[in-house]
C-alpha positions, 0 to 999 in steps of 0.5 A: 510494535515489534521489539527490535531487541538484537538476536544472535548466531551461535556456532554449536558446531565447527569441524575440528583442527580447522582454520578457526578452533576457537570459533566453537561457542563463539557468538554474533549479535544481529543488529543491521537489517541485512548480514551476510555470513561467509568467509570473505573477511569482508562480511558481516560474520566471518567464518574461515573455514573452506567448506563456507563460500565467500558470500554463503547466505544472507539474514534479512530483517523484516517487520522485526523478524529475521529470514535466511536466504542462500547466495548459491553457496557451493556447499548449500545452506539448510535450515534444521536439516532441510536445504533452504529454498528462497526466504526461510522465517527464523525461529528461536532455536533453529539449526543453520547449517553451512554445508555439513560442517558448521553449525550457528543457532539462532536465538530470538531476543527476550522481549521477540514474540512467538512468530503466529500464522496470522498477521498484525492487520489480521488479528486487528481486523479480528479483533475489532469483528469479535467487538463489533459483534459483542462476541465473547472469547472462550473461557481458558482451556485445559492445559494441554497433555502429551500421551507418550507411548512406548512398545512394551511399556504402556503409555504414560501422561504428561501434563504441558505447562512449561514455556518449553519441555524437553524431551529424551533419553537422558535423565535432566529432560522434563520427559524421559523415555527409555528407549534406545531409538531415543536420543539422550536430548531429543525433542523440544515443545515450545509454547506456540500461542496457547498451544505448543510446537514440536522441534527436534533437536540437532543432537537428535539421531531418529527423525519425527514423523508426522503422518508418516513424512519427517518433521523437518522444521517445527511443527504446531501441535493440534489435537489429535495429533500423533508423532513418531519416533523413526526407527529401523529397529524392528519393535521399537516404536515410540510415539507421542499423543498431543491432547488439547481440550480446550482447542476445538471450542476455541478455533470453532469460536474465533472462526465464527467470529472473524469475517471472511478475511484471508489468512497468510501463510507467512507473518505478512500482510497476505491474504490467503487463508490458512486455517483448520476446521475443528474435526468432529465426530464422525455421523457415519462410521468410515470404512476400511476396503480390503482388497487382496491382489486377485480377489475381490474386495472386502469392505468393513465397517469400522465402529469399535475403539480398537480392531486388529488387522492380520492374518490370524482367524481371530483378528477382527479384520483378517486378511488372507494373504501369506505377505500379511503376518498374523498380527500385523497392525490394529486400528485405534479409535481417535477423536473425528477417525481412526489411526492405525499402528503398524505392530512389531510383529509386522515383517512387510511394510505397511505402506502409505503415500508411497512412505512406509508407516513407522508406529501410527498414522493417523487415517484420512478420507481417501487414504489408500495403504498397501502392504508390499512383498518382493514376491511378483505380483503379491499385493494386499490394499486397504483403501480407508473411507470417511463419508464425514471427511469425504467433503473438504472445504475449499479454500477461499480466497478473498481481497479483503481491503486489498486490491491487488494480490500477487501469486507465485512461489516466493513467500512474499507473495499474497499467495504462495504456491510452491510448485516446481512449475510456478514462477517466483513471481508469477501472476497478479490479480487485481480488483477493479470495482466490483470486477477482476483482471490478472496479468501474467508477470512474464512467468515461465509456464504461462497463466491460464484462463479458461486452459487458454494461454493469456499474453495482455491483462484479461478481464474475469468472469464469474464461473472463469477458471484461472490456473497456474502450475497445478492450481486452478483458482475458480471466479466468484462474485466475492471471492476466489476458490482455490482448487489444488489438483495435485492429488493425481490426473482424470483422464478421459479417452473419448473414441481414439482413432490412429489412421496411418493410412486410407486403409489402415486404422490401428486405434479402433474407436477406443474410450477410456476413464484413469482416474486419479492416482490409479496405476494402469498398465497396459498391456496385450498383443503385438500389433495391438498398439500399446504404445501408439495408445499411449502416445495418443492419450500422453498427446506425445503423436496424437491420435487423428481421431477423438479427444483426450481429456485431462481434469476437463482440459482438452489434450489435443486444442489445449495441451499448453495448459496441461503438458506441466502435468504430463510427465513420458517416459518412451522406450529408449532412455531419455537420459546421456549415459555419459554423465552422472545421476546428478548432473543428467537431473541437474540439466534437466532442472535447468531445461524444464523448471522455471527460469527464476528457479535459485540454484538452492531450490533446484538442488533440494527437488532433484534431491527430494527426486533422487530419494523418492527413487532410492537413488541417493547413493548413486548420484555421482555415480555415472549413468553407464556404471549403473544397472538396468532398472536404475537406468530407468529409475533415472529416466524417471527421476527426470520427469518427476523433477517437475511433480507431474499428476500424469505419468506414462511409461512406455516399455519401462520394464525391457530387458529386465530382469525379473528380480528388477522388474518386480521392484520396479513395478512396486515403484511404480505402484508407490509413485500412484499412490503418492498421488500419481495417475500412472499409465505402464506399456510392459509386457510382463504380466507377473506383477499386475497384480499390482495395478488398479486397472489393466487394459488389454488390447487385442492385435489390430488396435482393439480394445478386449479389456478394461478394468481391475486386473483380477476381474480380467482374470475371471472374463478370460476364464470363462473362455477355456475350456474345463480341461484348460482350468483343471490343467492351469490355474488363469493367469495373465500369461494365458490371455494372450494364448486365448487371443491368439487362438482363431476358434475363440473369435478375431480382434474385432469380435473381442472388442464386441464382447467387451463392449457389452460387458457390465465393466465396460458400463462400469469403468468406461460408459457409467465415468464418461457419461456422468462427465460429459453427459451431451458428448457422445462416446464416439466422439469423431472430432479429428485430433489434429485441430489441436492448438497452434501455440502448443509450443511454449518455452517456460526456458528463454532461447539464450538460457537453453542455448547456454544449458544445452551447450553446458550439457554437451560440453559436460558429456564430451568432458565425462566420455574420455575414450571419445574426447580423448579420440577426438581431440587426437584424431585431427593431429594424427592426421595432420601428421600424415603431412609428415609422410608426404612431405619427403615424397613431394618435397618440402618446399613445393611453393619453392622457385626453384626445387617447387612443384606446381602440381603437388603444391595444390595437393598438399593444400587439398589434403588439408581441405579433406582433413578437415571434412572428413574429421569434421564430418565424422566427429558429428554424424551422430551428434543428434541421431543418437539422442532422438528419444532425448530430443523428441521428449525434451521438445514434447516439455519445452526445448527449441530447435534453434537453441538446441541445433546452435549448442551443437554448432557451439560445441563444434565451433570449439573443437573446430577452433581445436583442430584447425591449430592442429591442420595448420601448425602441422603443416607449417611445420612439414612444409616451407609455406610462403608469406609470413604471419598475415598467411598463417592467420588467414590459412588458420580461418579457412581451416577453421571454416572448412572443419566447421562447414565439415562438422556442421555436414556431419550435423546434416547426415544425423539429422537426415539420418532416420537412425544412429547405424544408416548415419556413416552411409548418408556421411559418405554420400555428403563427403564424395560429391564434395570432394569431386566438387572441390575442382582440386581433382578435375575441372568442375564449372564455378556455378556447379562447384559453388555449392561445395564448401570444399571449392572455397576453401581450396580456392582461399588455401590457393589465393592465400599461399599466392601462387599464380598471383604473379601471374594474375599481375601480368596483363600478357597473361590475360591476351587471347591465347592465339596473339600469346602465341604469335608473340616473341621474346622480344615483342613479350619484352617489348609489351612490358610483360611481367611474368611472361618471356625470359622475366619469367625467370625473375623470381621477384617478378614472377615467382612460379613454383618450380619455374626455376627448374627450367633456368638456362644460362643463355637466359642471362648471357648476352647473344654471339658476338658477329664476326667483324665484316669482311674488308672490300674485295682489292680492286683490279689494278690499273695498268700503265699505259702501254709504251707507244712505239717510236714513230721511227721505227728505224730509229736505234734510240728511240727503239732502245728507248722504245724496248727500255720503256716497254720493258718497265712496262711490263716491269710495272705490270708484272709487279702490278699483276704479282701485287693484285695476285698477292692481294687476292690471295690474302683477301681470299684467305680473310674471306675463308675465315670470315666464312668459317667465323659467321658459320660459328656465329650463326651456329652459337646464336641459334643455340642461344635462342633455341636454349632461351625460347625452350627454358621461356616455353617450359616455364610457361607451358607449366605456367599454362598448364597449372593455370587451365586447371587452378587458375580459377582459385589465383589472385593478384595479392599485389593489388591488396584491395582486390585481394582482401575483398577476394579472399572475404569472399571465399570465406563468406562462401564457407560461411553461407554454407554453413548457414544453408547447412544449418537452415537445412537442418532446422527444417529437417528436424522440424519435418521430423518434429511434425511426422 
């Protein structure tokens, strides 16, 4: 059982004047199983200090044990300097730092055991073998010593019997050294077991190093080994010497006891085994290859104790080069090899695993160092050979009495490999009888059988090989072993043919062997095809013949299984300039690293990158502000965030300077010999010198050379002349002059003589054969049978949506002269409104003071806005990140998500600029309608600047590049303009293709002019009967916008129509003048008096005459009335005459003014409806007029997505070239 005695957190050091002073030494004892730290009050140690997140990590008690976890604090958590990733074991005395201000001490409880690396099971498993077998454990060692070597005072002997041995400067230490690089109080040795462990302590200003790589946690001493102080003191070197007799014997016995149990990385029930053969004296001397960049090289046998190494005669290695001092460094005999000891008088670096060596190291079977100088191609490598340790066992893995193992990069799995491209959880493998099956839990990069992808649990066959990340794990009847490649790729070309056409090959049948951690370049004529090599062999453009082969995996059929391993680096940078060192590794981290990746762990790789690179001073710094060869470096950086084997390079050293050059080469020889295979197109040849092997191709895609770079020398050499050799020494630069020179044969004739040269036997024939001996060279499988599920995604569609439209949104932020161009060019302008709005009015929609004719105009410009702004501000959105593009897809990336995040982004900036169209132009114009037309004006800019943007996405992805994106942008936007049937008449069925013709069409229905119109059914007669038609018959049909209602605003409120208002149109008709009385009627006369029948007779002729005179009395006055009557009635008919001329007269100017005002108005209203009719409503009908208005913004919408399908299938054409 495990003591649950309670630990505690002690604060060693808080930032002072903080928000807490007194938190200095105070402590916190653990008692609940989880504890959080932060400074949320709330949590279960409180810490108010700024630089502390709220939830900031997290202790986790487990089997009595406490592990630390980070909570994505913003600051980060490291645990003894070393940032933590996932769940970290505690230790007595580890440092836990809290950003860089505060930090607790952990302490175990009295009565905790020291943590072991094996499990309780484990040991009881042991245990009970070692009883089973009666065997005996070994008698007690001899306490362990501490050999402590200090430069310029000897070497002094410490005997180690003390549970804990403090080590410094300072005079209360178990051990004092007196030398400056060391700290007062610098190291501590624990009692691990029946060993120690070594630790540095927080107060410590050098770091340790062990085999070069600095300690960051504790270490577990084993015999033999050595620890050093670093120090950039040239000649101070102190190192420390752990002596442990009894423990070879001891580790020899316990292992012949134990069964073939697993044993666990971690103190859990995990069965992975984890233990170290005892080293034995080696039976053959090992071997120290020196080789001097442009000399052959050296081999010497190493059997003294002790052997010097420099340029001096007499040192016992010497070594021929001005960058070697003359004593430089001595090889000191240890107990199973050799250390060597980088002497003070060294002046260039001795350099190991890309590190360069401070004090000793300790020599390993395969160990290549190399002394380095700024001096072009100037190189000296010691390659280090012990055929005893050439063999290492493998690891075996086995299930014990487990049936189930899970494998991922969590330290809670069974088996645990921490690799970049590892899932947490990444895959299981169960025992089911006598037989295995593994399933894939749903990891990022996929699970392997056989370099075939797995989707369903598969069954395992003995001799199947199961890989995950850079591990492949090989089948056995009883057992896993378990193969780590990470130590560098074999490549294999086997017969590489590049037919671009019938008649034109530009790869001519090329075979090629990198082996591992080999630095190659590449390098020859122009046309040779440098970089179509490269690509073909990267499986970036395939070759259309032969095959490429990476550790055995097919390239071209299986090149999911490897593209984790292949890191390109093309041309052009693959790199946004606009955004700093970090956040472009950042986002890449995001894209390629698995989905289950912690913040935390993601920020320790891109660090680890960033130093690997010397780039950790410049990483909030932008890409733009930085040089050349930095830029590169972080074009780099981006494909080491992943650790690949492989690594290829194309022209990484353009445009440089040779200065950077020659650094850059040298970084590229320390990334090989970290355990990189690294292939460089360059066409500078003063530095390679430092690569391993070097290929020369001649013009045409012939191969003239492959191999070391100094025998290249010495086969070109012997094709000049004497003359030529007493004139200039041979140098790579004269190649190409021997090349170009016809008399010394063609293309063709120098890759038949390389053909029969012993390099290309030994460096090409001799590797291929021994591999793969029933493939012929010429292989002539055509390459494009590769694979159709090359494409996987380690990186779901939604996450790289949400990444990329992060990354966009970032670099739109950090390019201020750009965002700030772009967020002012649409309101400036929309603010030409403001100048057309005095020439055209400012109420063209008005009814009085309107304009039928410029009120469409004043909307159209608004349409154009949007697209030209729109258009313009994407035409380069993807074009100009093609080589970013094509990388980032050949790894992981999805067009869809890719092509959505710039939709997204221009979704947000249409939203931008549509405010600024609309709220101008409101503000120029009196528009009609209130706030349900500005909201609806508002989405139709919306859409028409989106359906803009997105055409300017268009013209980038047609674009074959950046400079040709304006012209194909200008060849969008006119056909959209003519089609937009604001300009001139254009059929609907032509006109429905332009996004520009809805919008305008919405604009028109949404402001309502011609709605009225629409209403009125008048309008829809045959334009013949329209015509024949009176005011009174318009009047009579009901007509609502036709006749003298024309004029009614609120029955038919045309813009301008108020213009054409007359008077009569309200006035009542003339009056008629009354009708003329009748005309008098002829009198009727008396009767005319008879005579008198007596004529004789006096009185009757008296009486007679007095009648007759009365008579004609009467009819004088009967005569004179009627006469005076027909005066009077011929002077009323004269009036009357005269009043109906003016009558007439007034009544045809009545209706002349009437029928003229009523003709203007319609003929405007005609006139504005032959030419935009088609994009009138009636909005009195709100039905009709909603479904008519979702419409046309449908129509933008599908436009879009027809833009957007377009570009999809584009970029996909693209993809495939």
């Amino acid at each position: 059982m495990v003591d649950q005695a309670n630990g505690k957190l002690r604060v060693i050091a808080a930032p002072q004047g903080g928000k807490a002073p007194e938190l200095q030494g105070q402590e916190f004892e653990l008692t609940a199983d989880e504890v959080i730290i932060g400074r949320d009050p709330a949590a279960d140690i409180a810490i108010p200090e700024k630089v502390v997140s709220r939830r900031h990590a997290r202790l986790t008690r487990k089997t009595g044990a406490y592990y630390l976890e980070d909570l994505g604090s913003s600051n980060g958590t490291f645990l003894n300097g070393k940032p933590v990733q996932g769940s970290m074991l505690l230790h007595d005395g580890d440092r836990i730092q809290l950003g860089t201000e505060i930090t607790l001490a952990y302490e175990e409880p009295a009565a905790s055991p020291v943590p072991t690396r094996l499990s309780q099971a484990t040991l009881a498993e042991v245990q009970r073998t070692l009883l089973e077998e009666d065997r005996q454990s070994p008698p007690p060692a001899a306490a362990p010593e501490l050999l402590v070597k200090v430069s310029g005072a000897g070497t002094q002997t410490y005997r180690l019997t003390r549970q804990q041995v403090s080590i410094g400067r300072s005079e209360d230490n178990d051990i004092v050294i007196p030398s400056q690089i060391v700290s007062r109080h610098h190291i501590r040795l624990e009692r691990a077991g029946e060993g120690y462990q070594v630790l540095a302590l927080p107060e410590a200003t050098n770091r340790l190093l062990y085999r070069g790589q600095p300690i960051a946690e504790r270490h577990v001493l084993h015999h033999g080994d050595e620890i050093q102080v670093d120090s950039a003191i040239s000649g101070m070197a102190v190192s420390l010497v752990y002596h442990a007799p009894g423990e070879v014997a001891q580790t020899v016995a316990a292992v012949a006891a134990a069964p073939l149990v697993a044993v666990p990385l971690q103190p859990t029930d995990k069965t992975m085994l984890d233990a170290s053969l005892p080293v034995e004296e080696p039976s053959v001397p090992p071997e120290l290859v020196v080789t001097v960049a442009g000399n052959p090289p050296q081999t010497y046998t190493l059997t003294k104790e002790r052997l010097s190494l420099g340029r001096a005669e007499d040192s016992d290695i010497t070594i021929p080069s001005r960058i070697v001092s003359r004593r430089h460094a001595h090889l000191e005999r240890l107990p199973g090899g050799y250390q060597i000891v980088v002497l003070p008088e060294a002046i260039n670096s001795l350099v190991v695993q890309g590190k360069p060596i401070t004090g000793s190291y300790r020599l390993q079977h395969g160990d290549i160092l190399r002394i380095d100088s700024a001096i072009p191609g100037m190189m000296v490598t010691l390659a280090y050979n012990s055929p005893s340790e050439a063999v290492q066992p493998a690891q075996t893995i086995t299930f014990g009495e487990k049936t189930l193992l899970t494998i991922g990069r969590d330290s809670a799995n069974d088996i645990c490999l921490n690799y970049p491209t590892v899932s947490r959880y990444h895959a299981q493998v169960e025992r089911v009888g006598r037989r295995y099956r593994v399933k894939d839990l749903h990891s990022s990069n996929g699970t392997f059988v056989n370099d075939q992808r797995i989707r369903a649990e598969t069954w395992l066959e003995p001799q199947d090989a199961l890989r995950i990340g850079p591990v492949r794990f090989l089948v056995g009847e009883e057992q896993f072993i378990q193969v780590e490649e990470t130590s560098g790729l074999r490549v294999e070309a086997l017969g590489l043919n590049k037919w671009v056409r019938k008649n034109l090959n530009i790869l001519e049948d090329i075979s090629l062997v990198f082996e591992p951690r080999e630095f190659v370049v590449v390098v020859g004529q122009s046309g040779g095809g440098k970089s179509t090599l490269v690509d073909a062999i990267a499986g970036y453009r395939p070759a259309t013949h032969g095959k490429v082969f990476v550790n055995g995996i097919d390239v071209y059929r299986n090149f999911d299984a490897i593209r984790n391993e292949i890191g390109f680096v093309p041309q052009r940078d693959i790199i946004h300039m606009e955004l700093t060192v970090y956040q472009a590794l950042d986002y890449a981290a995001r894209l390629r690293m698995p989905r289950d990746t912690s913040k935390a762990e993601r920020h320790a790789r891109i660090l680890e990158v960033l130093e690997d690179l010397d780039l950790t001073n410049r990483k909030d710094l932008q890409i733009s502000r930085l040089s050349g060869g930095q830029i590169k470096r972080v074009s780099i950086g981006v494909e080491l965030l992943t650790r690949p084997g492989l690594f290829f390079l194309d022209e990484p050293t353009s445009g440089l300077d040779p200065g950077t050059e020659t650094a850059f080469m040298h970084l590229m020889r320390r990334l090989a010999d970290q355990g990189r295979t690294i292939v460089v197109v360059t066409h500078a040849t003063k530095n390679v010198m430092l690569a391993d092997k070097v290929v020369f191709l001649a013009r045409g895609g012939y191969l003239a050379w492959f191999g070391p770079p100094n025998e290249a020398l010495d086969y070109f050499d012997q094709y000049r002349t004497d003359r030529e050799r007493l004139s200039q020494d041979m140098e790579f630069d004269q190649i190409y002059a021997i090349l170009d020179d016809p008399s010394k044969g063609g293309a063709q004739e120098w890759a038949q003589r390389f053909q029969q040269h012993s390099a290309n036997q030994a460096y090409i024939t001799t590797p291929l054969q021994t591999r793969h001996q029933s493939m012929p060279l010429a292989a002539t499988a055509k390459a494009g049978e590769k694979s159709k599920a090359r494409r996987r995604t380690r990186v779901s569609s939604l996450r790289q949506f949400a990444i990329l439209s992060g990354r966009n949104l970032k670099i739109l932020t950090r390019d201020r002269s750009s965002l700030v161009l772009m967020l002012m060019a649409a309101p400036l302008v929309a603010l030409l409104d403001f100048v057309i709005a005095p020439l055209m009015g400012k109420a063209t929609f008005d009814y009085m003071t309107g304009s039928p004719s410029d009120a469409p105009v004043t909307l159209f410009l608004m349409t154009i806005y949007a697209l030209l702004v729109g258009g313009l501000s994407q035409m380069r959105e993807i074009v100009k990140e093609g080589d970013i593009y094509r990388r980032e897809r050949l790894v992981n990336l999805q067009i869809f998500p890719y092509i959505s995040s710039k939709i997204w982004v221009a979704a947000l900036l249409a939203l931008y600029q549509a405010v600024c169209y609309t709220v101008i132009h409101y503000l120029a114009f009196d528009m009609p309608g209130g706030a349900p037309e500005f909201f609806a004006i508002y989405i139709t800019m919306v859409l028409a600047t989106m359906a803009g943007m997105v055409g300017g996405l268009l013209a980038s992805a047609l674009a074959p590049n950046a400079s040709s994106a304006p012209l194909i942008m200008i060849l969008l936007i006119v056909p959209l303009i003519v089609l937009s049937g604001a300009l001139a008449p254009v059929p609907s069925s032509v006109s429905a293709v332009a996004s520009t013709r809805w919008a305008f069409q919405s604009l028109l229905g949404i402001t309502g002019m011609g709605s009225d119109v629409e209403a009125d059914p008048c309008w829809k007669l045959p334009e013949v009967v329209r015509d024949e038609m009176s005011l009174d018959d318009k009047e009579a049909a009901g007509c609502t916008c036709m006749g003298v209602i024309v004029f009614d605003p609120q029955s038919c409120n045309f813009p301008g129509n108020g213009q054409f208002y007359t008077a009569e149109i309200d006035q009542p008709p003339p009056t008629e003048p009354p009708p003329l009385g009748e005309k008098p009627a002829e009198p009727v006369l008396p009767p005319t008096p008879e005579p008198p029948a007596d004529t004789t007779s006096t009185v009757d002729l008296i009486q007679y005459f007095n009648s007759l005179q009365s008579y004609m009395d009467d009819v004088e006055f009967i005569q004179t009335d009627y006469k005076n009557q027909m005066s009077l009635y011929e002077s009323e008919a004269n009036v009357y005459q005269e009043e109906m001329i003016s009558y007439q007269e007034a009544k045809t100017e009545w209706e002349i003014a009437r029928n003229s005002a009523v003709q203007s108005a319609e003929g405007t209203i005609e006139g504005t409806r032959q030419e935009f009719g088609w994009a009138w409503v009636n909005k009195h009908d709100q039905d009709s007029y909603r479904i008519w208005l979702l419409k046309t913004w449908l129509a933008q919408l599908g436009i879009i997505l027809a833009y957007f399908l377009i570009i999809l299938v584009l970029i996909k054409r693209k993809d495939a070239k």
